[in-house]
PDB file as gemmi writes it, atoms N, CA and C in Angstrom:
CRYST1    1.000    1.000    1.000  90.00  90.00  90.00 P 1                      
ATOM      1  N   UNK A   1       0.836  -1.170   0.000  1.00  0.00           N  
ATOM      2  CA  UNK A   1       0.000   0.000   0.000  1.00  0.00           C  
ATOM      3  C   UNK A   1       0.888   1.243   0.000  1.00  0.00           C  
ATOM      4  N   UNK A   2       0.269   2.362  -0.783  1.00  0.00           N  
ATOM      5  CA  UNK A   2       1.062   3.463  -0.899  1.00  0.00           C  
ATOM      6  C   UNK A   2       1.106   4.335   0.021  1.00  0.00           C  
ATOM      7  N   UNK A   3       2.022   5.170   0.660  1.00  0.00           N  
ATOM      8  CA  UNK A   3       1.742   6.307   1.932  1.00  0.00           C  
ATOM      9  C   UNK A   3       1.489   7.500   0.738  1.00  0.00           C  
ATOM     10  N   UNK A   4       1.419   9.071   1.610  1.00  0.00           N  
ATOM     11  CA  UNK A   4       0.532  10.153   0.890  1.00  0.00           C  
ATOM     12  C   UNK A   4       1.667  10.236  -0.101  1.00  0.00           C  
ATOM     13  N   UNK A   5       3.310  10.332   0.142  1.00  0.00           N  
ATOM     14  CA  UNK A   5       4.296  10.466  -0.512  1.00  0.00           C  
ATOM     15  C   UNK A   5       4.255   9.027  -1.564  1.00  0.00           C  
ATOM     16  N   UNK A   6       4.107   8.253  -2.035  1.00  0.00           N  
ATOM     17  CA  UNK A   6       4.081   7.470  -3.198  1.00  0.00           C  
ATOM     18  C   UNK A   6       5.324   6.345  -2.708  1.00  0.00           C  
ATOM     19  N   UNK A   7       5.223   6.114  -1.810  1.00  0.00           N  
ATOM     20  CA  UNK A   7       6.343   4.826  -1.399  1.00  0.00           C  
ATOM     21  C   UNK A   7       5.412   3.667  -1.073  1.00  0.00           C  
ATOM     22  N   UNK A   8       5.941   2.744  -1.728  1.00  0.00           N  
ATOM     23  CA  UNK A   8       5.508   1.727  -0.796  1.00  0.00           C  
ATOM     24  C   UNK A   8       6.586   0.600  -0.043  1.00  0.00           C  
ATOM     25  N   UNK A   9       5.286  -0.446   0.400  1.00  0.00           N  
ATOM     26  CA  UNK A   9       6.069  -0.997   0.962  1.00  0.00           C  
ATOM     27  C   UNK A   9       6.988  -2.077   0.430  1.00  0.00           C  
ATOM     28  N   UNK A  10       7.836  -2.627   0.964  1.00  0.00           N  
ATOM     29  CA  UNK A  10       8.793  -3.627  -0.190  1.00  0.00           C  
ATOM     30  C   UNK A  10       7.576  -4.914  -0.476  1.00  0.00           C  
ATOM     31  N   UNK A  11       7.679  -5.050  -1.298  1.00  0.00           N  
ATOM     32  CA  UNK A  11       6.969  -6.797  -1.715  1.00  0.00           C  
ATOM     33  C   UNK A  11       7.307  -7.830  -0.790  1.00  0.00           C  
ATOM     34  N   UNK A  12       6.270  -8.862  -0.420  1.00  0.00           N  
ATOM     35  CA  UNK A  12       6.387  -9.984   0.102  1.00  0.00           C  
ATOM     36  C   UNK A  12       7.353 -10.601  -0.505  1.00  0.00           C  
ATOM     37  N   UNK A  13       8.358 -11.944  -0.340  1.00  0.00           N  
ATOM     38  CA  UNK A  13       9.561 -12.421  -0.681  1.00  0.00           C  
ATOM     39  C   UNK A  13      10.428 -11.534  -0.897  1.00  0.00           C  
ATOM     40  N   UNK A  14      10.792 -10.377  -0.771  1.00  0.00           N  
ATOM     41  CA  UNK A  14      11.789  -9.613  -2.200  1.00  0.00           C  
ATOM     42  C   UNK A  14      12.931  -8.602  -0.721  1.00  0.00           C  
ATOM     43  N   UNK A  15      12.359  -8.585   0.469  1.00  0.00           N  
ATOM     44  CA  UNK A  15      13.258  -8.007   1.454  1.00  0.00           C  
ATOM     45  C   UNK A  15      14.622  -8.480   1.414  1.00  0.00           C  
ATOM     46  N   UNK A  16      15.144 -10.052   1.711  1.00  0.00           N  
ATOM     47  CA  UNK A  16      16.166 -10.650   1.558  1.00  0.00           C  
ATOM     48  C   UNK A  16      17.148 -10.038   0.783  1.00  0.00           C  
ATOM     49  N   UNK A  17      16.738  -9.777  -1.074  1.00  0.00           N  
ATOM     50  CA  UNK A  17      16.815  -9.926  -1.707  1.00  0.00           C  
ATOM     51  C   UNK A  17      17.733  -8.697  -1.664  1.00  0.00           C  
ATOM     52  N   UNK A  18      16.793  -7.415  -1.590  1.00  0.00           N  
ATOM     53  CA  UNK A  18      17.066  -6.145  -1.696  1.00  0.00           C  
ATOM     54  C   UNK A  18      17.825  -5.653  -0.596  1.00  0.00           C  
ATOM     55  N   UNK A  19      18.092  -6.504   0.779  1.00  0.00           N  
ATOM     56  CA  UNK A  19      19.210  -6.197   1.815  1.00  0.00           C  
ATOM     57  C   UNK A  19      20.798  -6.790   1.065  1.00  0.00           C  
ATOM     58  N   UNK A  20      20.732  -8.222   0.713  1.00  0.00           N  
ATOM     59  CA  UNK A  20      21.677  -8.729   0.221  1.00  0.00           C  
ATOM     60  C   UNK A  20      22.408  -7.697  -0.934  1.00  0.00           C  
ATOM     61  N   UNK A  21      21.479  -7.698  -1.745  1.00  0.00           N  
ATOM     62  CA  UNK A  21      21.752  -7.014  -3.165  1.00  0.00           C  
ATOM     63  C   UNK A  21      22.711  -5.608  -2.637  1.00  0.00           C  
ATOM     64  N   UNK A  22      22.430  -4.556  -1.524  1.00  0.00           N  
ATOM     65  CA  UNK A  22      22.934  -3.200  -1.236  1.00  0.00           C  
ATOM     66  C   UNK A  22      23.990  -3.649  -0.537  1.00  0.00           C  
ATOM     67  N   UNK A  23      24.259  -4.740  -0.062  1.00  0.00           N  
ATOM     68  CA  UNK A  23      25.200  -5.050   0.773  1.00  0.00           C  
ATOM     69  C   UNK A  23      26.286  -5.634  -0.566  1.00  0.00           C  
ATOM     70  N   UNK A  24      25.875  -5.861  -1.057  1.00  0.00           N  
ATOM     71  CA  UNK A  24      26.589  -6.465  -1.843  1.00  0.00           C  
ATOM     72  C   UNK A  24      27.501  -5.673  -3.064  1.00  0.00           C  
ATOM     73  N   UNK A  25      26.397  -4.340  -3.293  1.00  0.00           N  
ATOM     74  CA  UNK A  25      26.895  -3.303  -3.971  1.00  0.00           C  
ATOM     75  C   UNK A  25      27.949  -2.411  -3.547  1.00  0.00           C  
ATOM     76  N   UNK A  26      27.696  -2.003  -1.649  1.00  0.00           N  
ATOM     77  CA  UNK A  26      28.139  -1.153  -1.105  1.00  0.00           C  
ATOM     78  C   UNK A  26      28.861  -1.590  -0.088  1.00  0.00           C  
ATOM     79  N   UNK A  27      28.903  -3.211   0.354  1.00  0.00           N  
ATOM     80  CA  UNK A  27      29.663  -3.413   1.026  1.00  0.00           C  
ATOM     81  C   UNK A  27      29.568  -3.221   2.098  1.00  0.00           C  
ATOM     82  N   UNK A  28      30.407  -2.720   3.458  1.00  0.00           N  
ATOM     83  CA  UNK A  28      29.576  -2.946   4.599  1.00  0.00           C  
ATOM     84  C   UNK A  28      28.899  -1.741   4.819  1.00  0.00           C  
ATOM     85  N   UNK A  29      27.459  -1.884   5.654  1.00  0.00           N  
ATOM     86  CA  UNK A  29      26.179  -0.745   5.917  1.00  0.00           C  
ATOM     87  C   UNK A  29      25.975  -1.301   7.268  1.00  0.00           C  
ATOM     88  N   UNK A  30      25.413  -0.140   7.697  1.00  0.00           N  
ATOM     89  CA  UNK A  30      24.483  -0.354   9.012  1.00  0.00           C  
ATOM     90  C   UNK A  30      23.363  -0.350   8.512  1.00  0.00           C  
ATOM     91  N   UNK A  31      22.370  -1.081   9.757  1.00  0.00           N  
ATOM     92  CA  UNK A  31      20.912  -0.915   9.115  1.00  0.00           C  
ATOM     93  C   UNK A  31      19.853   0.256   8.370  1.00  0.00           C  
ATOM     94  N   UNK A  32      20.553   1.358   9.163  1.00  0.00           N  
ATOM     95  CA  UNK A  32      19.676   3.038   8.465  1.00  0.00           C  
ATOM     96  C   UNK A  32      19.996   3.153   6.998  1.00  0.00           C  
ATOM     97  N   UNK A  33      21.545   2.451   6.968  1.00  0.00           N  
ATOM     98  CA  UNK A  33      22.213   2.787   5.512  1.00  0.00           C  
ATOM     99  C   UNK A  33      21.709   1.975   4.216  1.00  0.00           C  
ATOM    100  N   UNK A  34      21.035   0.962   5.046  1.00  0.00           N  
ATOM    101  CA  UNK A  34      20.694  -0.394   3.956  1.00  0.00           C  
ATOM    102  C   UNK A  34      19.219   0.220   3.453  1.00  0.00           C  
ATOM    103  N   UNK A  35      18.450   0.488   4.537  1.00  0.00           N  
ATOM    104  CA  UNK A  35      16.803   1.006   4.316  1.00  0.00           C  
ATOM    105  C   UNK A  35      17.247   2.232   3.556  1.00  0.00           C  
ATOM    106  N   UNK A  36      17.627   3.467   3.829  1.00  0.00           N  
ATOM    107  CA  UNK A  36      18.525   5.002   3.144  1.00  0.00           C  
ATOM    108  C   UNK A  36      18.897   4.263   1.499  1.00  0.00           C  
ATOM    109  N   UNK A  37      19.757   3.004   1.791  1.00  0.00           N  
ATOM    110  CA  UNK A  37      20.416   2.819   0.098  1.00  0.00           C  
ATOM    111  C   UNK A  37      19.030   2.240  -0.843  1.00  0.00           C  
ATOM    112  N   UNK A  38      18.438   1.327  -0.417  1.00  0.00           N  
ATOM    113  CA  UNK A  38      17.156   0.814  -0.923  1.00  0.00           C  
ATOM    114  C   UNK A  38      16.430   1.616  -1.301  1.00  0.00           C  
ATOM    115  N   UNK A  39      15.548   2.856  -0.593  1.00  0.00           N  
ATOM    116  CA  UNK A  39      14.983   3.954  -0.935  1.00  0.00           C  
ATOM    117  C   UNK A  39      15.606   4.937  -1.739  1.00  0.00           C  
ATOM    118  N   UNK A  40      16.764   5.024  -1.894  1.00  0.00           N  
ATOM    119  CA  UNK A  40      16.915   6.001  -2.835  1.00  0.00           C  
ATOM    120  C   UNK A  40      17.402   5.215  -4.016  1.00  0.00           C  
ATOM    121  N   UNK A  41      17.354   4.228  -4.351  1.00  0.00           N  
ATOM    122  CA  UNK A  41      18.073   3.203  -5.346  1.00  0.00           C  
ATOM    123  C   UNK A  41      16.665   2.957  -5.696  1.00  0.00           C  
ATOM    124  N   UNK A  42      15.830   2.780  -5.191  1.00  0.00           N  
ATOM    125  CA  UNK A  42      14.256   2.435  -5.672  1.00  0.00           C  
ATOM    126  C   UNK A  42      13.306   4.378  -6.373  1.00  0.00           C  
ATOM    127  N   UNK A  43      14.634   5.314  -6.096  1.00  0.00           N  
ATOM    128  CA  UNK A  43      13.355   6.575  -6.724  1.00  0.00           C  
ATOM    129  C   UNK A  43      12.652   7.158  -5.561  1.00  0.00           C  
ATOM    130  N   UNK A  44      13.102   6.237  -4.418  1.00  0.00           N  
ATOM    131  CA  UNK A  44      12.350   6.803  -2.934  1.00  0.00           C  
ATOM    132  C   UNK A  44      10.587   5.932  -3.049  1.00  0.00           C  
ATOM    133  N   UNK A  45      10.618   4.944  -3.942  1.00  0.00           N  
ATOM    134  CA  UNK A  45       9.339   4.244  -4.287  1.00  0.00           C  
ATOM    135  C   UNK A  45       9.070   3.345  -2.962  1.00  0.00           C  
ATOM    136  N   UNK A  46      10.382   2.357  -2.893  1.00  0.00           N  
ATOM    137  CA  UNK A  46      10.257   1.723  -1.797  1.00  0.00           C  
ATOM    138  C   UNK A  46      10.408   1.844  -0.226  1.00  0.00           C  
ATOM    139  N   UNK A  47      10.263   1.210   0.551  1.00  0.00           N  
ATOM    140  CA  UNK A  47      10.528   1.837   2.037  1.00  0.00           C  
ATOM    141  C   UNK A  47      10.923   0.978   2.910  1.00  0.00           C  
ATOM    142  N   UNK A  48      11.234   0.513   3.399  1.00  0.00           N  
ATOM    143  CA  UNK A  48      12.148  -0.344   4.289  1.00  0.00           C  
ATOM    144  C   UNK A  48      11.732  -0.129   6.019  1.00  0.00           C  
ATOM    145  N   UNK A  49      10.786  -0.398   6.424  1.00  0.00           N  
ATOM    146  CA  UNK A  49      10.518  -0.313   8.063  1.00  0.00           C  
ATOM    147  C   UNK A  49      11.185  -1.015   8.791  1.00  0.00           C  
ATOM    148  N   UNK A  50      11.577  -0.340  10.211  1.00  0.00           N  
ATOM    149  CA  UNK A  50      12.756  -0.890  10.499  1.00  0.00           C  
ATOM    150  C   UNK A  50      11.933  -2.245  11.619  1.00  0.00           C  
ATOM    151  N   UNK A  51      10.636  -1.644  11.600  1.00  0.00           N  
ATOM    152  CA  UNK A  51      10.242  -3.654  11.944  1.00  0.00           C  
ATOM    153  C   UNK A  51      10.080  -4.928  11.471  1.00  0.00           C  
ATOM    154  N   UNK A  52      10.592  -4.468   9.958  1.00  0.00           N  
ATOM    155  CA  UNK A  52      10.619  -5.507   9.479  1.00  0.00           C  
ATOM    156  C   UNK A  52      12.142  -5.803   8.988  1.00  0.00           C  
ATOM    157  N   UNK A  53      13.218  -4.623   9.017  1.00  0.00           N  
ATOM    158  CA  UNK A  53      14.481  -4.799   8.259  1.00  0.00           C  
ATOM    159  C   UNK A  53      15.461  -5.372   9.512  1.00  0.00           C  
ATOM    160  N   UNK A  54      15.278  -4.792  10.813  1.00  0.00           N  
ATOM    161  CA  UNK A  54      16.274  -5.623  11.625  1.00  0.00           C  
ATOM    162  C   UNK A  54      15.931  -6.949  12.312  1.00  0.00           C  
ATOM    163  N   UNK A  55      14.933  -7.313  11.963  1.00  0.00           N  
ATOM    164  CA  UNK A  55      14.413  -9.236  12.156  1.00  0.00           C  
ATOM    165  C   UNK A  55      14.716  -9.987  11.661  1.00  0.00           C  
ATOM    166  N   UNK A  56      15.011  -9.469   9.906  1.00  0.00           N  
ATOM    167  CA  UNK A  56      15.691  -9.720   8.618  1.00  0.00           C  
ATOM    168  C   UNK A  56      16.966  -9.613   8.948  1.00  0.00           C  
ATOM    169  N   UNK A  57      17.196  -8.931   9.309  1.00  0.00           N  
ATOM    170  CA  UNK A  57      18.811  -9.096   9.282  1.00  0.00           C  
ATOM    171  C   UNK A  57      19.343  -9.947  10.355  1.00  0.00           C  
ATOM    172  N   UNK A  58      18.770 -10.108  11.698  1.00  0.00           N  
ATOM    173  CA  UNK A  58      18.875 -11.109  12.486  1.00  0.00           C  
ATOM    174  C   UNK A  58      18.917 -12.348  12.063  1.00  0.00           C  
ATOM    175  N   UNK A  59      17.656 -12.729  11.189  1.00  0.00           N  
ATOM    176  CA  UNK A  59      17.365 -14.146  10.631  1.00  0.00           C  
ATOM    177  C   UNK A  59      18.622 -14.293   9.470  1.00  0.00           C  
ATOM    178  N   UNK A  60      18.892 -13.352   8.748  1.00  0.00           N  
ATOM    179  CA  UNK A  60      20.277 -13.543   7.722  1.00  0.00           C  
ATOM    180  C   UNK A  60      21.294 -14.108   8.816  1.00  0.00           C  
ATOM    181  N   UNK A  61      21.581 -13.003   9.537  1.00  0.00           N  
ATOM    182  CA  UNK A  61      23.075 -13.715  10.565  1.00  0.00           C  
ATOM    183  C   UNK A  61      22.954 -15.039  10.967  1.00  0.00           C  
ATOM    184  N   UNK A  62      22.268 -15.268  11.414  1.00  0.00           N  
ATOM    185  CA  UNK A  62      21.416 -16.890  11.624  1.00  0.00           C  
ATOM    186  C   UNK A  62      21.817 -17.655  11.119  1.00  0.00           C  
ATOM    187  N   UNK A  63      21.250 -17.212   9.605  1.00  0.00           N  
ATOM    188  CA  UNK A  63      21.476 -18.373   8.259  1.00  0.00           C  
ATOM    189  C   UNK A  63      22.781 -18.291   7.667  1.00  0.00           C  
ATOM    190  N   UNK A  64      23.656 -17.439   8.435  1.00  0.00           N  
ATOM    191  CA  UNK A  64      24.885 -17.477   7.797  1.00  0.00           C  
ATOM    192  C   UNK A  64      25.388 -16.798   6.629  1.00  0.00           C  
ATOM    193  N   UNK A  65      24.312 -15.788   6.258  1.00  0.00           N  
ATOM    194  CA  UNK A  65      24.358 -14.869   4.894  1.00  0.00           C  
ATOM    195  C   UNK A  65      25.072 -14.156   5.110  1.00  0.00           C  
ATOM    196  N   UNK A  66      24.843 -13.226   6.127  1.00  0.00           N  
ATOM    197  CA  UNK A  66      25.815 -11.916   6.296  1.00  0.00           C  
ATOM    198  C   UNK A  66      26.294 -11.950   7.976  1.00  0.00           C  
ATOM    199  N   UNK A  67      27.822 -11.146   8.161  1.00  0.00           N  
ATOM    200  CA  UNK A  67      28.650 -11.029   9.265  1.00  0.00           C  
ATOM    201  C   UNK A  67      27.753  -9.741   9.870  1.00  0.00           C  
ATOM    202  N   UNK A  68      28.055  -9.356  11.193  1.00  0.00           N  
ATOM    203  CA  UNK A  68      28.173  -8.043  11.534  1.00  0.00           C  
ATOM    204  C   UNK A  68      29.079  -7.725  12.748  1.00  0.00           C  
ATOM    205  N   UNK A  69      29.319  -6.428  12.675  1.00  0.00           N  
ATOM    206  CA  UNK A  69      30.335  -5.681  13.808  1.00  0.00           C  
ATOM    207  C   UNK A  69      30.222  -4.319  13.854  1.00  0.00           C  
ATOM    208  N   UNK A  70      30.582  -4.534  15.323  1.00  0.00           N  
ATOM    209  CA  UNK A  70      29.998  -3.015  15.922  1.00  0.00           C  
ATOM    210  C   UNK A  70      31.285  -1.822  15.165  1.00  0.00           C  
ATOM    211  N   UNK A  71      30.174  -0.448  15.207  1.00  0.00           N  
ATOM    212  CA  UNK A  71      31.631   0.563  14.461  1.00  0.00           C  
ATOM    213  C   UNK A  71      30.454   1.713  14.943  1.00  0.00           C  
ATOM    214  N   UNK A  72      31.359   2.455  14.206  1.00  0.00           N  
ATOM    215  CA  UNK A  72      30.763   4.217  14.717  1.00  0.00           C  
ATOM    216  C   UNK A  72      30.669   4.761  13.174  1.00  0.00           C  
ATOM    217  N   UNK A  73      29.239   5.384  13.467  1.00  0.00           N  
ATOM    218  CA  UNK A  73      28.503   6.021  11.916  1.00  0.00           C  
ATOM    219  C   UNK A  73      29.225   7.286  11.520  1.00  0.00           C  
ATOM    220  N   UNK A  74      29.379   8.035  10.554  1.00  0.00           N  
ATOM    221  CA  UNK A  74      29.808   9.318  10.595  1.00  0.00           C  
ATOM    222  C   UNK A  74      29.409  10.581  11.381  1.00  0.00           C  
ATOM    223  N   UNK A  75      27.895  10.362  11.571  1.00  0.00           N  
ATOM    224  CA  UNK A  75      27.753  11.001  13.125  1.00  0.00           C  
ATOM    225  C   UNK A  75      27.979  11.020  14.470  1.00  0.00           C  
ATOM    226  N   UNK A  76      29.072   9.611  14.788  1.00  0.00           N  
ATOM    227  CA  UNK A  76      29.928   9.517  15.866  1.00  0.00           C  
ATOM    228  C   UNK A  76      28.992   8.860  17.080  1.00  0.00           C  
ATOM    229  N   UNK A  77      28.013   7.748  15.977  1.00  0.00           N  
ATOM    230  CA  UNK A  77      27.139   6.906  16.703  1.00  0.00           C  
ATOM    231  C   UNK A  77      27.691   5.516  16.505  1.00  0.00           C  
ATOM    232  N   UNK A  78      27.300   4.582  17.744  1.00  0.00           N  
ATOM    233  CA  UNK A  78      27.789   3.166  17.746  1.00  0.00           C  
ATOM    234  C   UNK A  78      26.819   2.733  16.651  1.00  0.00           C  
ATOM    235  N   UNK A  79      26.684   1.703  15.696  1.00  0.00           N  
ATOM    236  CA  UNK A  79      26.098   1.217  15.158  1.00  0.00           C  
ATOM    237  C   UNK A  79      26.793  -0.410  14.534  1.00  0.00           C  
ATOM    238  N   UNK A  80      25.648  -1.415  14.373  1.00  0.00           N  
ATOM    239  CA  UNK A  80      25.716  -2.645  13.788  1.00  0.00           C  
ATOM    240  C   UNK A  80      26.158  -2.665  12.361  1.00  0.00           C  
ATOM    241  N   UNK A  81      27.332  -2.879  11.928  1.00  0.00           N  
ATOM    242  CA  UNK A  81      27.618  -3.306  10.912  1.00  0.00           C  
ATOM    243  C   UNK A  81      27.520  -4.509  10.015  1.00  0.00           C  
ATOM    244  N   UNK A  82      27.177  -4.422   8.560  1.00  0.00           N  
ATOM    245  CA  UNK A  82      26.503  -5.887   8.213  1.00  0.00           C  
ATOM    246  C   UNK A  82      27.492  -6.132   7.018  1.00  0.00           C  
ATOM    247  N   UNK A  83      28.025  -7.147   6.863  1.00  0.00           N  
ATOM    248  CA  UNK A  83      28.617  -7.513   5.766  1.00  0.00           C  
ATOM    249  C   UNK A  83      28.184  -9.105   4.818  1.00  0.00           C  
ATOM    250  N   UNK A  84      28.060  -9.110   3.582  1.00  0.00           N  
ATOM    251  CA  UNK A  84      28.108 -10.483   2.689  1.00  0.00           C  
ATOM    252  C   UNK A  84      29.096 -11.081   3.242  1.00  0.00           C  
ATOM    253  N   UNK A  85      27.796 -12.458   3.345  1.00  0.00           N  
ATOM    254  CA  UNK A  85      29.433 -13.633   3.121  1.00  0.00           C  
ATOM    255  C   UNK A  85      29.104 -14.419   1.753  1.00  0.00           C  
ATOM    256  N   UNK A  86      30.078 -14.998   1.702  1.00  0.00           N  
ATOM    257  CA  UNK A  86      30.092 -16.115   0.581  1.00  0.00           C  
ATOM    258  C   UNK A  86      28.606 -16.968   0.408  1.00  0.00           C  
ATOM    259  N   UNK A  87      28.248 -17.611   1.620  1.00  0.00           N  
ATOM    260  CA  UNK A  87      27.376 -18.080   1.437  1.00  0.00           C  
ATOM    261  C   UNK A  87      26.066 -16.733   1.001  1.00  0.00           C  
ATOM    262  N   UNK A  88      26.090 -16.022   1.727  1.00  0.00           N  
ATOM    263  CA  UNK A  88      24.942 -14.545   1.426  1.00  0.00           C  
ATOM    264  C   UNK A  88      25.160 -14.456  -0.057  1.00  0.00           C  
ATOM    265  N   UNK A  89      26.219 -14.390  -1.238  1.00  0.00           N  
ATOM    266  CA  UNK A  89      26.319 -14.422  -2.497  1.00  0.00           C  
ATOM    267  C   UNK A  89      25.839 -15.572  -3.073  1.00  0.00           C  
ATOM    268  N   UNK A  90      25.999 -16.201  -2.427  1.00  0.00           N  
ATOM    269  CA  UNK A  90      25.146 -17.358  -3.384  1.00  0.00           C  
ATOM    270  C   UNK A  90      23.636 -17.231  -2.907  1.00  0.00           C  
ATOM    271  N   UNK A  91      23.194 -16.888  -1.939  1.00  0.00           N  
ATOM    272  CA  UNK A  91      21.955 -16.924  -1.722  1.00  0.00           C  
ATOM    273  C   UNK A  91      20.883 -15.705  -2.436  1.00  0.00           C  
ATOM    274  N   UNK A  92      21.910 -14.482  -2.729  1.00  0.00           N  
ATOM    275  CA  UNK A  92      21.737 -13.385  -3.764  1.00  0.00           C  
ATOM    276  C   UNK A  92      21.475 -13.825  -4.697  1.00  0.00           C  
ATOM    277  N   UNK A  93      22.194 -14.332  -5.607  1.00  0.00           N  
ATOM    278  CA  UNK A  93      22.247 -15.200  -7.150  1.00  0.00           C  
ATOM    279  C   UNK A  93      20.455 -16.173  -7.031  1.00  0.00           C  
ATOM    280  N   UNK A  94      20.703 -16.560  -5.407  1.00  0.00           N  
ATOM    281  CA  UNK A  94      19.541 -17.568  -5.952  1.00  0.00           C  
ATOM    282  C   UNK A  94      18.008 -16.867  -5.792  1.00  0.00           C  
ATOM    283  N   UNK A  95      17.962 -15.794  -5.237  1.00  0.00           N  
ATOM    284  CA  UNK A  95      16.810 -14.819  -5.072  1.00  0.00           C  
ATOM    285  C   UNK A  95      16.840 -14.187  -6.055  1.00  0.00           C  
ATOM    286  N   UNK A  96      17.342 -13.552  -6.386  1.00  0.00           N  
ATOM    287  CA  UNK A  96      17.294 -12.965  -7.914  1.00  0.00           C  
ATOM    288  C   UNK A  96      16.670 -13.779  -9.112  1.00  0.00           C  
ATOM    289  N   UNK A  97      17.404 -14.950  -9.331  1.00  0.00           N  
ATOM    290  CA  UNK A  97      16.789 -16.253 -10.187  1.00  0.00           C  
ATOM    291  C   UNK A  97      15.017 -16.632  -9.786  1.00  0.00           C  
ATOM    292  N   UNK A  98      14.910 -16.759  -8.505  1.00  0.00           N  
ATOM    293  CA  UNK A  98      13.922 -17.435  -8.183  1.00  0.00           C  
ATOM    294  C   UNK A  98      13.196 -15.536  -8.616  1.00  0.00           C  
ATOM    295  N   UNK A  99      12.867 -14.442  -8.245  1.00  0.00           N  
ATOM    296  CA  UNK A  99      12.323 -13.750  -8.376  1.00  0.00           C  
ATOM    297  C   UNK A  99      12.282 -13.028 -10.180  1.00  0.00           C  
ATOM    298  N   UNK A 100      12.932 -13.417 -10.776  1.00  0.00           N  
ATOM    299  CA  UNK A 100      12.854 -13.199 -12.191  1.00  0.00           C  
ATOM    300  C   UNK A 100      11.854 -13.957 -12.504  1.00  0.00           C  
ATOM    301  N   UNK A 101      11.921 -15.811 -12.243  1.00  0.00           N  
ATOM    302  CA  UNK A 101      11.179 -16.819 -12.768  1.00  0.00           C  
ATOM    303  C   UNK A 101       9.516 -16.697 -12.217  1.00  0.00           C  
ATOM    304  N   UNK A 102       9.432 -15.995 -11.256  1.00  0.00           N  
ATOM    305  CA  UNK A 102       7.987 -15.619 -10.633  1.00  0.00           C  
ATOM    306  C   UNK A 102       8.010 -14.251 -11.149  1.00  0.00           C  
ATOM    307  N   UNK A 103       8.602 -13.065 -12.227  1.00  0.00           N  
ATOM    308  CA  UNK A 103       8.119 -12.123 -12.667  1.00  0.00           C  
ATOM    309  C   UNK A 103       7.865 -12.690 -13.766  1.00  0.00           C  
ATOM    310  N   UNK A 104       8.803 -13.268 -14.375  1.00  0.00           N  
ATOM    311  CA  UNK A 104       8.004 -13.713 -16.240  1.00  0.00           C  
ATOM    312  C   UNK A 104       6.993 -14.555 -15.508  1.00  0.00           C  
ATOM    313  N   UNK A 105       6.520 -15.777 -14.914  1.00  0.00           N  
ATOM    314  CA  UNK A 105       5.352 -16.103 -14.647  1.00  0.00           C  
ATOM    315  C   UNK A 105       4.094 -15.504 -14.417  1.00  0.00           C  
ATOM    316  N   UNK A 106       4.057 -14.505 -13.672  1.00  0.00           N  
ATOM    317  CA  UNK A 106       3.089 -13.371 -13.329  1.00  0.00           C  
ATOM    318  C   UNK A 106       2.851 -12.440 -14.945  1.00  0.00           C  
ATOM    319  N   UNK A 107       3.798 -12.166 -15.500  1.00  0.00           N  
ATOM    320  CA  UNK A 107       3.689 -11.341 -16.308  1.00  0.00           C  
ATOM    321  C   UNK A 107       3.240 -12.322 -17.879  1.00  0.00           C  
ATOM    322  N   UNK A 108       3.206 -13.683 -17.586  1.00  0.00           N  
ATOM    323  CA  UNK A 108       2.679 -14.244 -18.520  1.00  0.00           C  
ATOM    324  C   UNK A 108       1.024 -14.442 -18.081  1.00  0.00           C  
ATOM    325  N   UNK A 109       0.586 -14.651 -16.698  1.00  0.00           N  
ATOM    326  CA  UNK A 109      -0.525 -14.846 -16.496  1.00  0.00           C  
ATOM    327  C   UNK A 109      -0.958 -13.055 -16.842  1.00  0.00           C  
ATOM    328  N   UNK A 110      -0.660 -11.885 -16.664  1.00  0.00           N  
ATOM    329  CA  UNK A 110      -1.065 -10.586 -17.028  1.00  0.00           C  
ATOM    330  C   UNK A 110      -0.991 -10.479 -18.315  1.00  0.00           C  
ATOM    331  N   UNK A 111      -0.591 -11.475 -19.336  1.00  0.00           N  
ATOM    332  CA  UNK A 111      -0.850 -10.773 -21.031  1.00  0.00           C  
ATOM    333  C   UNK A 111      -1.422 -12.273 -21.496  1.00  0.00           C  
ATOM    334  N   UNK A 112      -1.803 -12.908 -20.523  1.00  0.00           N  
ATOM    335  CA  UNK A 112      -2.479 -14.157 -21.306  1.00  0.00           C  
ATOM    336  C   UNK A 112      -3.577 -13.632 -21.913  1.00  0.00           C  
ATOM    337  N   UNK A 113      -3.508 -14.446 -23.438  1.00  0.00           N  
ATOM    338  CA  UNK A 113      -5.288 -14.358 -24.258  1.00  0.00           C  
ATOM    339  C   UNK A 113      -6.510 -14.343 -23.441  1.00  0.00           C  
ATOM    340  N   UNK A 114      -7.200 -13.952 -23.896  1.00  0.00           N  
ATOM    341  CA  UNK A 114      -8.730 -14.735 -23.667  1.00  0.00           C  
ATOM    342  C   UNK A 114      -9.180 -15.983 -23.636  1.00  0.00           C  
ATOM    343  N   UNK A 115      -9.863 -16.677 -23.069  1.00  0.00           N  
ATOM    344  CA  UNK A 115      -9.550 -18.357 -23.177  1.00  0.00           C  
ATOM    345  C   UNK A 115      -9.016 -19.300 -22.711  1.00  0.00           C  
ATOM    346  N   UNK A 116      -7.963 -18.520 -22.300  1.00  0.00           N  
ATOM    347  CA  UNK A 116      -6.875 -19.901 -21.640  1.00  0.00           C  
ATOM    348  C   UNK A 116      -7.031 -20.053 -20.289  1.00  0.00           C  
TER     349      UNK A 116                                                      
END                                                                             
């Protein structure tokens, strides 16, 4: 759903995806920096709540996707640092794949004929 400003919220499955992916671009982020890189990499379309982005990132460390360590932000705040691991790159590669193969699917059921 859209707020008055035209953001929404990230898509069901696609959070993983889009934490891995900025981490992966930019290397290590704290959490403000990952939701901040997402939103402005999305046009400011998407939005990243942080009740749903640091549970996510908990459950990544978990699974062994991404490292973290404590550091200080440029405003001279402690903050959680998140980094890719090896395994988190392969798990990138495989979200990406799996979310392409469910956009051409969707987008074949949206231009199907009449009839079928």
């Amino acid at each position: 759903m859209a707020d008055d400003l035209g953001r929404e919220e990230i898509p069901p499955g696609t959070l993983y995806m889009l934490i891995l992916r900025m981490l992966a671009r930019h290397g290590e982020l704290h959490g403000y920096e990952i939701a901040n890189c997402i939103q402005q990499v999305s046009d400011e379309v998407l939005q990243v709540e942080e009740g749903s982005l640091y549970p996510a990132l908990q459950r990544m460390l978990l699974k062994g996707w991404v490292i973290a360590t404590w550091g200080v932000t440029a405003g001279n705040r402690r903050a959680r640092y998140y980094k890719l691991t090896s395994l988190g790159t392969r798990q990138l590669h495989a979200e990406i794949e799996r979310y392409r193969r469910v956009s051409l699917a969707i987008g074949k059921v949206l231009h199907a004929e009449e009839g079928l």
